[in-house]
N, C-alpha and C positions, 0 to 999 in steps of 0.2 A: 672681382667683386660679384655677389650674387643683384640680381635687379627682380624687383615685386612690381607685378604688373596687374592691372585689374583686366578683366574681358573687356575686349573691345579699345584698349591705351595702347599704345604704342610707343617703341624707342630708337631711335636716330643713333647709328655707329658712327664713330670715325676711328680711325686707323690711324696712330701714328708710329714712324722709326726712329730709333735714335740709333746715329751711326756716329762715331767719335766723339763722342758729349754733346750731338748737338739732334733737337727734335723736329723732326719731319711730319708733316701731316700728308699719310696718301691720298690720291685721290681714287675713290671707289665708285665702281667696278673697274680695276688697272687689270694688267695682264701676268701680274707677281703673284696675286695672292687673293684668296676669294673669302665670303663667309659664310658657316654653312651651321644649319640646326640639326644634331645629332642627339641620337637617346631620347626622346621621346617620350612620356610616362602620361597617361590620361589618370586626371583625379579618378575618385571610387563611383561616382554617376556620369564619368566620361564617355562619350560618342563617339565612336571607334571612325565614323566617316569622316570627322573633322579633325584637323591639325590641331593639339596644343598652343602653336602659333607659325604665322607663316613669316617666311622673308623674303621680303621687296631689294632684290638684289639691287635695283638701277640708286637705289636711295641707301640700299644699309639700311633699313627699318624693318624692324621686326616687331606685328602686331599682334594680342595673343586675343585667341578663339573663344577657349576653352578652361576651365579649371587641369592644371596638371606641369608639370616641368619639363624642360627639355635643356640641351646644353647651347651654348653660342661658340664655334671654334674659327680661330683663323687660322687658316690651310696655306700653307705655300703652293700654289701649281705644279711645281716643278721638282719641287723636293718632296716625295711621298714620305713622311713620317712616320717609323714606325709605332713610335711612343708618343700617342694624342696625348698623355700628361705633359709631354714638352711643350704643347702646342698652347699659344694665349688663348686660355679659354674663359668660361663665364656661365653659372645655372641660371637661369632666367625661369622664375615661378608665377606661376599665374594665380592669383587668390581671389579670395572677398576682403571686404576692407576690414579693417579691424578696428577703425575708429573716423569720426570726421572732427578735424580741428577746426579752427576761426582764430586767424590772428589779425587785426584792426591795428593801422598806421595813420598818422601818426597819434600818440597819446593811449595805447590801449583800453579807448576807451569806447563803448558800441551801445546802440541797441535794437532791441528788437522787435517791429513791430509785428501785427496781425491782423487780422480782418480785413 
């Protein structure tokens, strides 16, 4: 799945296996498999000194910087890949927002004061 992230938000991984019908959650950073931000792309006012976004390996959370894309992959250690399309991966875009909602519980019903 692609994930839209605003500058400055952040996203929490987790890893899981499924081995014979049944789902495993790893725990990360394990010694099997790592995650790593590949491809890189700075929006068109992008700042060539700073990362798209970085990754806080000890957490799996990847926080974006900057306007621009990059990929999310998970690598096996041990098994070098030659084909990154085999590998689980994910585009993580960094934007501006394109809208702000309000949804009010219970009742939808709200208002608004000022002053």
């Amino acid at each position: 799945y692609d994930i839209y992230l605003l500058v400055g938000t952040s996203i929490q991984y987790k890893v899981q296996k499924i081995r014979q019908g049944k789902i495993t959650e790893l725990a990360m950073p394990c010694d099997q498999y790592e995650l790593q931000l590949q491809n890189s792309v700075l929006g068109p006012d992008g700042d060539a000194s700073l990362p798209v976004a970085k990754l806080h390996r000890a957490t799996s959370t990847v926080t974006a910087f900057q306007h621009g894309q990059t990929n999310i992959v998970l690598d096996h250690k041990s098994l070098r890949m030659q084909g990154a399309s085999r590998l689980p991966n994910s585009t993580l875009y960094v934007v501006d927002p394109g809208y702000l909602g309000f949804k009010i519980q219970p009742g939808d019903r709200w208002v608004l004061e000022t002053g």
